[in-house]
Backbone as CSV, one residue per row, in Angstrom:
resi,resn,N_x,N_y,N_z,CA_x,CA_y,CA_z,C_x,C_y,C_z
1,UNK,-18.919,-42.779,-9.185,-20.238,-42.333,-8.826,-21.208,-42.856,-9.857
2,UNK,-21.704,-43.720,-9.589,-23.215,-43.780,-10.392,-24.153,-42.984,-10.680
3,UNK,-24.396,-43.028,-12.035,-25.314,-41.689,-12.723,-26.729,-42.306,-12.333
4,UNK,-27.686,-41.456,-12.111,-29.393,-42.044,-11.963,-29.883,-42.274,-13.441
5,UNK,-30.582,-43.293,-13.627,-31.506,-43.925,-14.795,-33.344,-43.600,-14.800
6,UNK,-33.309,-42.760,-15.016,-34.473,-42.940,-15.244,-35.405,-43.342,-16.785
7,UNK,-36.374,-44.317,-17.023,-37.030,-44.490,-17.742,-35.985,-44.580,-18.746
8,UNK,-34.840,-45.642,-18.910,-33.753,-46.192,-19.434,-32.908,-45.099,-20.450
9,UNK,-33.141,-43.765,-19.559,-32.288,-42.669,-19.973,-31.384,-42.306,-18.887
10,UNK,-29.666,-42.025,-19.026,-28.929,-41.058,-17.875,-29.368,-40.066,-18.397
11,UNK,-29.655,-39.161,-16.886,-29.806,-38.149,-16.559,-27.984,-37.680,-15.607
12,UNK,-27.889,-36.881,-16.469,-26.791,-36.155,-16.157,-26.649,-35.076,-15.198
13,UNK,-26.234,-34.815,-14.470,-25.986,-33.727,-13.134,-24.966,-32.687,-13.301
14,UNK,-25.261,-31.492,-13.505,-23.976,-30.717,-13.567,-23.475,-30.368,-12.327
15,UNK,-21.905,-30.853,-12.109,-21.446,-31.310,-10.832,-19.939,-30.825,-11.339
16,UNK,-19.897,-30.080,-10.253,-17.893,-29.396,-10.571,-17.026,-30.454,-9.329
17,UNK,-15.925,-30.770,-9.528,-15.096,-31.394,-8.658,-14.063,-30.429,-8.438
18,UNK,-14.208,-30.819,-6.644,-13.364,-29.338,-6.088,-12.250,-30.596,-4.985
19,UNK,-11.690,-31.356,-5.822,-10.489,-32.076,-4.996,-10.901,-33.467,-4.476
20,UNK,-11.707,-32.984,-3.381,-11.693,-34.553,-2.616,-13.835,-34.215,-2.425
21,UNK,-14.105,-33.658,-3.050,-15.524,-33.573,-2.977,-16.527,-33.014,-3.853
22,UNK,-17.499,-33.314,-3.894,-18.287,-33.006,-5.622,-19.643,-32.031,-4.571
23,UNK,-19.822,-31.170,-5.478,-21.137,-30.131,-5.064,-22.117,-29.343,-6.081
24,UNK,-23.403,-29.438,-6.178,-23.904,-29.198,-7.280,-23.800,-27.249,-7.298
25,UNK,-23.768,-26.910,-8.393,-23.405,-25.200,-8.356,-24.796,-24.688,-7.800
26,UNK,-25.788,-25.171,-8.246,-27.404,-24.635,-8.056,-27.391,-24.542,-6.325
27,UNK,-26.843,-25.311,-5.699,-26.737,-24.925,-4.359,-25.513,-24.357,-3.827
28,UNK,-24.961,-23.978,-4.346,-23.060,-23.609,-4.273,-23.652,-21.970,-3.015
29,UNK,-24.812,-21.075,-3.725,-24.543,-19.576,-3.359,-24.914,-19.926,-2.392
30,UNK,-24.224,-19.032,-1.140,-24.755,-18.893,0.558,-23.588,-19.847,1.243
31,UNK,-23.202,-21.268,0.356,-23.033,-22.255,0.741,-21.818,-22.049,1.868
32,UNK,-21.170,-22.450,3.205,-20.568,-22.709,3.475,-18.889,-22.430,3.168
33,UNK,-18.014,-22.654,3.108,-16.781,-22.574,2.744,-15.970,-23.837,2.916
34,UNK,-15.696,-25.055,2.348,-14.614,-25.972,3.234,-13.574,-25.771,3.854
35,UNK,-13.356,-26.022,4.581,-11.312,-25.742,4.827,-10.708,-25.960,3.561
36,UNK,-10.807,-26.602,2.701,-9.845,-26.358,1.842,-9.902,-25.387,1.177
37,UNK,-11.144,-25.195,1.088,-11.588,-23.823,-0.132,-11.164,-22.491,0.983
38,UNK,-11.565,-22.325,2.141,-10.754,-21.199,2.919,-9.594,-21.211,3.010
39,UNK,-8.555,-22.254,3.126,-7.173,-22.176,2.430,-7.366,-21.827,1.262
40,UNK,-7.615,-22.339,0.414,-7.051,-22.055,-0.953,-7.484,-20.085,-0.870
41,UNK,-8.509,-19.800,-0.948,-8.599,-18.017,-0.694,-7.585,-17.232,-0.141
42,UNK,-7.291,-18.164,1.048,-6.420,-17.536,2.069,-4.946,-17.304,1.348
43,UNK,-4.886,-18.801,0.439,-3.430,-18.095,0.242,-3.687,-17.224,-1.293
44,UNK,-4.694,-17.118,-1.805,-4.596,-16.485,-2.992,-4.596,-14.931,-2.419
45,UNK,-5.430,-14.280,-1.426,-5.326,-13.354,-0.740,-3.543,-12.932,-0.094
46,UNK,-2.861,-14.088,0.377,-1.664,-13.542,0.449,-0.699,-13.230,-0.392
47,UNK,-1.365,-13.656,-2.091,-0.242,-13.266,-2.981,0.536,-14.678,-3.758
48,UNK,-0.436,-15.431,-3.793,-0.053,-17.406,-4.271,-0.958,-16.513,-5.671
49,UNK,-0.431,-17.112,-6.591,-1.958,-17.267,-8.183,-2.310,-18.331,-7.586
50,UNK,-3.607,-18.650,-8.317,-4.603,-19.611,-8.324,-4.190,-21.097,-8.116
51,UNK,-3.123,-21.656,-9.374,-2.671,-22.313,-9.024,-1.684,-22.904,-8.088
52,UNK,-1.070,-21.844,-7.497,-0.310,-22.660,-6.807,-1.310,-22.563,-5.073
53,UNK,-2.048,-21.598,-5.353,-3.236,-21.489,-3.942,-3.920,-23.128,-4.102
54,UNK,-4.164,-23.408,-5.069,-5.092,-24.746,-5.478,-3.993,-26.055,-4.744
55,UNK,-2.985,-26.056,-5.545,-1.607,-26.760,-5.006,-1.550,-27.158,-3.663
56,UNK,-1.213,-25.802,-3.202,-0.963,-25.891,-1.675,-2.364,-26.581,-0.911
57,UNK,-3.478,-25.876,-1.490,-4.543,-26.264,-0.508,-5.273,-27.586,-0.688
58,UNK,-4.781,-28.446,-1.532,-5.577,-29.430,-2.071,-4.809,-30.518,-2.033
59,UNK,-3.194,-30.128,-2.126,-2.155,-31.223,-2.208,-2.044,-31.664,-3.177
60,UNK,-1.922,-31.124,-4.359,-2.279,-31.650,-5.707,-0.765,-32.174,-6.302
61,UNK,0.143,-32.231,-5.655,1.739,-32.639,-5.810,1.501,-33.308,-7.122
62,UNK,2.422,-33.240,-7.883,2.651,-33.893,-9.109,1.583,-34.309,-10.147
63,UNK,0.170,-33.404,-10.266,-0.727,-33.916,-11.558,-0.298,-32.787,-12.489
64,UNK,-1.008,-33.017,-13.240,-1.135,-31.973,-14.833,-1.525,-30.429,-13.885
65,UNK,-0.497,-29.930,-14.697,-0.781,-28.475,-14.130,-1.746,-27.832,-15.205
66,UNK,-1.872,-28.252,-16.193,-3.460,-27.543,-16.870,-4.522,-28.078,-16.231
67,UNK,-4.569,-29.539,-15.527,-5.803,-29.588,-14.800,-5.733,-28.818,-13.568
68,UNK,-4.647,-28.723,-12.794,-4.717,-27.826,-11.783,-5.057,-26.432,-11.870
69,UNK,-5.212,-26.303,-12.750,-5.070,-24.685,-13.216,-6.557,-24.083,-13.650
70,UNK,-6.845,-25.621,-14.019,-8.184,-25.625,-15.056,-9.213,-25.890,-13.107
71,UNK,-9.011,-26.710,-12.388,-9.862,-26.631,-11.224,-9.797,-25.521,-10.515
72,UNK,-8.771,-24.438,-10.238,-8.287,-23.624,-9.589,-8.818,-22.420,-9.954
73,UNK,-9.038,-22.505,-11.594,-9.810,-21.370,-12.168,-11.661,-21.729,-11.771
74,UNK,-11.987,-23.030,-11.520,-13.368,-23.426,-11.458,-13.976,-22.687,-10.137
75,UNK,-13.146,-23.305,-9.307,-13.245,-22.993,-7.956,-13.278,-21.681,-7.655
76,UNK,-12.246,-20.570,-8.624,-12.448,-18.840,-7.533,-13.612,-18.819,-8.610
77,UNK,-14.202,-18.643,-9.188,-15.444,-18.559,-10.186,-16.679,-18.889,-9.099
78,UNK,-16.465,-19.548,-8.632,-17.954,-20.253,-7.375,-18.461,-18.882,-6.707
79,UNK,-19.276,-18.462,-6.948,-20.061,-17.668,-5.986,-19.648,-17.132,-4.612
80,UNK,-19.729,-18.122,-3.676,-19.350,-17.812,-2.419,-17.883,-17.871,-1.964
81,UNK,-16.882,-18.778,-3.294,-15.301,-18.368,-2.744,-15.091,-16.983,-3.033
82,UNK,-15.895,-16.647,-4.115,-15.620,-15.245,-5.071,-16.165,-14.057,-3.933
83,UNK,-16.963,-14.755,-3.401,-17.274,-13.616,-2.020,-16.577,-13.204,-1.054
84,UNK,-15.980,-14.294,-0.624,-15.291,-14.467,0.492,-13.633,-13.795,0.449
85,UNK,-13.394,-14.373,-0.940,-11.996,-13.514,-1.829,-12.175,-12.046,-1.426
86,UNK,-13.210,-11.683,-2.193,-13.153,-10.008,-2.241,-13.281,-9.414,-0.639
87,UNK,-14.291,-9.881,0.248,-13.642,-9.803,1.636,-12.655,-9.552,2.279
88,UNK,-12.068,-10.572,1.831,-10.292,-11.024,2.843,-9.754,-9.974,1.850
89,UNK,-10.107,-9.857,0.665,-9.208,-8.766,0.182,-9.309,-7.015,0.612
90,UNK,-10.876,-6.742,0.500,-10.728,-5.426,1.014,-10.019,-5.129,2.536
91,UNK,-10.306,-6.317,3.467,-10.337,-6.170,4.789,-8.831,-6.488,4.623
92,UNK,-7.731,-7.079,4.105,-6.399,-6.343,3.794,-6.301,-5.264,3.343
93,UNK,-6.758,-4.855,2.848,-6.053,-3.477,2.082,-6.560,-2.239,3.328
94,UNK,-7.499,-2.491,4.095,-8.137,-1.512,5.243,-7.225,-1.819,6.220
95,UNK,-6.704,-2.918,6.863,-5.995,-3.419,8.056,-4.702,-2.753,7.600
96,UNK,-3.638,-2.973,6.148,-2.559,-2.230,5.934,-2.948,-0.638,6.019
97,UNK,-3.425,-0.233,5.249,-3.527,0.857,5.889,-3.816,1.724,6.797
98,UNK,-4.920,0.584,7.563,-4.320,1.350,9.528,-3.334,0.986,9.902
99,UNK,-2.707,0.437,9.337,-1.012,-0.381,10.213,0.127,0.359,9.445
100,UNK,-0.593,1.238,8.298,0.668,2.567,8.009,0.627,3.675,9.046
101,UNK,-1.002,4.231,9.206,-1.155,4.959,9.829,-0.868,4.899,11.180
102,UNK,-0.793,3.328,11.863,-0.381,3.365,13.048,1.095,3.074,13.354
103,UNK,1.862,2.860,12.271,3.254,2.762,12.094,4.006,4.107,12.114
104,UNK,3.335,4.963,11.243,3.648,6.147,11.526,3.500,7.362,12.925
105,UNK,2.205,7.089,13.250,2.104,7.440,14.846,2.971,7.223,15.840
106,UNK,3.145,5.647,15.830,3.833,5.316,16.846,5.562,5.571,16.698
107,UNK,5.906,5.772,15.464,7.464,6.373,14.920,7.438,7.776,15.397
108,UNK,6.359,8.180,15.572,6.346,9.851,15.945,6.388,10.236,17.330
109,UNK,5.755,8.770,17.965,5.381,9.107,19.518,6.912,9.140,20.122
110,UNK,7.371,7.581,19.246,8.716,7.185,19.762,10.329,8.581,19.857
111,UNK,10.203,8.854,18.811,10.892,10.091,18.535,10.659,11.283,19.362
112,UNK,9.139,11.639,19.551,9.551,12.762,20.587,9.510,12.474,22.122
113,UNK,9.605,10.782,22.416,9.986,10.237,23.562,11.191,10.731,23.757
114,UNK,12.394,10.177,22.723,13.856,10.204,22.374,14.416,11.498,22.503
115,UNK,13.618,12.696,21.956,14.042,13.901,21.848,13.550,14.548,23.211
116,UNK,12.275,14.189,24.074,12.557,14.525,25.262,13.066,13.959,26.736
117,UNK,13.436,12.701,25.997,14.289,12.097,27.768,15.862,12.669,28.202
118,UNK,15.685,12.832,29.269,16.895,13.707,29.913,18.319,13.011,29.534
119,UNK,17.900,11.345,29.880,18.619,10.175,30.022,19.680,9.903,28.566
120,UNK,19.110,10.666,27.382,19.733,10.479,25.699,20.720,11.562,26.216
121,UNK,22.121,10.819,24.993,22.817,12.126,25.107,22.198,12.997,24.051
122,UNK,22.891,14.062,24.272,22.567,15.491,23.382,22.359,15.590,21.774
123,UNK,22.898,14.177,21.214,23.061,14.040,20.051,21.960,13.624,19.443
124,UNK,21.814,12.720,20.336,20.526,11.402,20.178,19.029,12.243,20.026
125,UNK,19.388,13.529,21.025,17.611,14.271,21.377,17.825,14.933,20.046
126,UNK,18.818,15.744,19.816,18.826,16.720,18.641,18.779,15.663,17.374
127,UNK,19.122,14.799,17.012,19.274,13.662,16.055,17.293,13.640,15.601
128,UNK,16.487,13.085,16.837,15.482,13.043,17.326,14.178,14.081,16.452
129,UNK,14.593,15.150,17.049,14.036,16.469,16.597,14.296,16.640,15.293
130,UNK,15.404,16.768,14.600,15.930,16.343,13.466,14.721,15.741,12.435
131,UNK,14.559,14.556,12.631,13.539,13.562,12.193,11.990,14.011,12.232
132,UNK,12.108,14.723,13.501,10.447,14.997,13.762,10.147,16.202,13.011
133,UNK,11.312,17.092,12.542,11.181,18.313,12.207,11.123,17.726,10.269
134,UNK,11.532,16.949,9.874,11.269,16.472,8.632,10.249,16.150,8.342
135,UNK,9.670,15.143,9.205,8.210,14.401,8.738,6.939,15.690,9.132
136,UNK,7.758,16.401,9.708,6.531,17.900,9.646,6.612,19.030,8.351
137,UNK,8.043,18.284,7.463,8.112,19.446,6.832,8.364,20.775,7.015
138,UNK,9.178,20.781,8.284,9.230,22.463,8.897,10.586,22.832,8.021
139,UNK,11.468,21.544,7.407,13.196,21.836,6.923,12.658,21.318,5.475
140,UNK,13.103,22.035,4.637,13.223,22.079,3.211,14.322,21.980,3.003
141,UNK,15.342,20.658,1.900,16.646,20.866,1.673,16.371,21.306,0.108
142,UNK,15.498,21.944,-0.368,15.111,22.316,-1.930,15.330,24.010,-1.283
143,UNK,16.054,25.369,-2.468,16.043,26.222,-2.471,15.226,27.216,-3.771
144,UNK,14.712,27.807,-3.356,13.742,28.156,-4.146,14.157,29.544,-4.740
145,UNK,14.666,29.622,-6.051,14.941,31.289,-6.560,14.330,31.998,-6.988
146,UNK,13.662,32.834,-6.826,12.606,33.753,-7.453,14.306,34.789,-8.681
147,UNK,13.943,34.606,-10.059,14.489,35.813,-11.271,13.523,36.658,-11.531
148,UNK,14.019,37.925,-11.105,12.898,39.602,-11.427,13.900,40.011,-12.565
149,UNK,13.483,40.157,-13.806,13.933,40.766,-14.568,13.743,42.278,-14.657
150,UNK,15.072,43.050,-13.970,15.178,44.469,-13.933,16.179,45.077,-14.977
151,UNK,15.421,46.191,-15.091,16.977,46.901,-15.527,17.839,47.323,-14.890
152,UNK,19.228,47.768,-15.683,20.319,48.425,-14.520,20.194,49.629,-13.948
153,UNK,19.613,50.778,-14.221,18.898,51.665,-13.652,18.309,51.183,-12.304
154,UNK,17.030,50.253,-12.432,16.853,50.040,-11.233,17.292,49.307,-9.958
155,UNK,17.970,48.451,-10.741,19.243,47.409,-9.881,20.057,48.252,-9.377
156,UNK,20.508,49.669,-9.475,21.182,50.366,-9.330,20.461,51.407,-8.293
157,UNK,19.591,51.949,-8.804,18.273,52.508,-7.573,18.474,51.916,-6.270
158,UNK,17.910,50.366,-6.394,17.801,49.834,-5.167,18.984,49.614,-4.485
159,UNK,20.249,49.447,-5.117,21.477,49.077,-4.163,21.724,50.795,-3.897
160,UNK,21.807,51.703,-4.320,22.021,53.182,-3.598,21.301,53.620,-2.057
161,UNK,19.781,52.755,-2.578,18.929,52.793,-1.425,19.294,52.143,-0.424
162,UNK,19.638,50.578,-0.497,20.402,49.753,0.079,21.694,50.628,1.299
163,UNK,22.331,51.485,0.103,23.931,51.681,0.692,23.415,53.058,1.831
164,UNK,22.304,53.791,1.596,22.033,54.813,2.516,21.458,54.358,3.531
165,UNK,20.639,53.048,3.332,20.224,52.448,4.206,21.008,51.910,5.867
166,UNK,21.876,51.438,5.260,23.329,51.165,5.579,24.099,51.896,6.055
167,UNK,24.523,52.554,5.630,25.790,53.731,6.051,24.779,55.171,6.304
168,UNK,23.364,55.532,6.123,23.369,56.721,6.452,23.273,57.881,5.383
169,UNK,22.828,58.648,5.523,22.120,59.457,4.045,23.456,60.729,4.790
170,UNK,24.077,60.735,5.591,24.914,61.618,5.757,25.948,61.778,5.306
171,UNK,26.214,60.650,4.612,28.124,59.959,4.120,28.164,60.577,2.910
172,UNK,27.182,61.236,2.274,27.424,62.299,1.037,27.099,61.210,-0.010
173,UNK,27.515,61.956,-1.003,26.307,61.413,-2.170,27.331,60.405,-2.297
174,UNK,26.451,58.811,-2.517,26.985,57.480,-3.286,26.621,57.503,-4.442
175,UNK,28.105,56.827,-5.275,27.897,57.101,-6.391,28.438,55.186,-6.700
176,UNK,27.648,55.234,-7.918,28.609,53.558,-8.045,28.798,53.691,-9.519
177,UNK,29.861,52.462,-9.515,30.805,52.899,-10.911,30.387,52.248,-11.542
178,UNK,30.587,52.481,-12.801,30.446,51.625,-13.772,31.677,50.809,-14.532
């Protein structure tokens, strides 16, 4: 590229190189997206680092991986990839989590399909219910002990009460041993 001369001075252009094309930054914001630069986002959004998003999207096979690394860092820095990034990123993290919430729905619908078709054997519906009765939390396999620290006097109170309860205040006086 030839630099401009004016009045037998270069005048220099600050100009970033993004692969196969040069763009001045002063017009970079608002700007457009290339296909390559929407690949390269795209795969940094799926979980590529920078460089190997740069790699893939640019074809950069076999140069210096500090220059790759060093353009790759230039490029998410740009204004409008840096926009477009945070985008594709929130609008993943919103799409997974309706696709838990609708993963889970539809595991719920499916199940009390299962647990009410005539057509399952008996195992399959109760198996069914089983499942549905978990994700409701209605079955606890945790047991919970409440310790009242009494004395034996009254531990003793209450099982007498207990035993008349039981057998009848007619059976004559209960006595318990010691």
């Amino acid at each position: 590229m030839a630099l401009p001369v004016v009045a037998g001075h270069i005048i220099i252009l600050e100009m970033t190189m993004t692969g196969e094309h040069m763009t001045d930054k002063k017009k970079d914001k608002g700007a457009p997206l290339t296909p390559k630069m929407a690949a390269f986002v795209d795969f940094v959004v799926s979980g590529e680092n920078l460089t190997q998003a740069y790699i893939k999207a640019y074809n950069w096979k076999g140069k210096s991986q500090d220059a790759v690394r060093q353009e790759a860092s230039k490029l998410m820095k740009r204004p409008h990839v840096k926009a477009r990034y945070e985008e594709l990123k929130s609008n993943k993290a919103s799409v997974k989590k309706s696709q838990r919430k609708l993963s889970k729905e539809w595991i719920i619908t499916k199940l009390k399909e299962e647990a009410d078709s005539s057509t399952n054997a008996a195992s399959v519906r109760v198996r069914a219910l089983e499942i549905l009765a978990k994700t409701e939390n209605l079955f606890s396999d945790s047991t919970t002990v409440t310790v009242q620290h009494r004395s034996s006097e009254e531990v003793e109170k209450e099982l007498k009460k207990k035993l008349e309860d039981l057998f009848g205040k007619g059976h004559g006086d209960i006595t318990l041993m010691k």
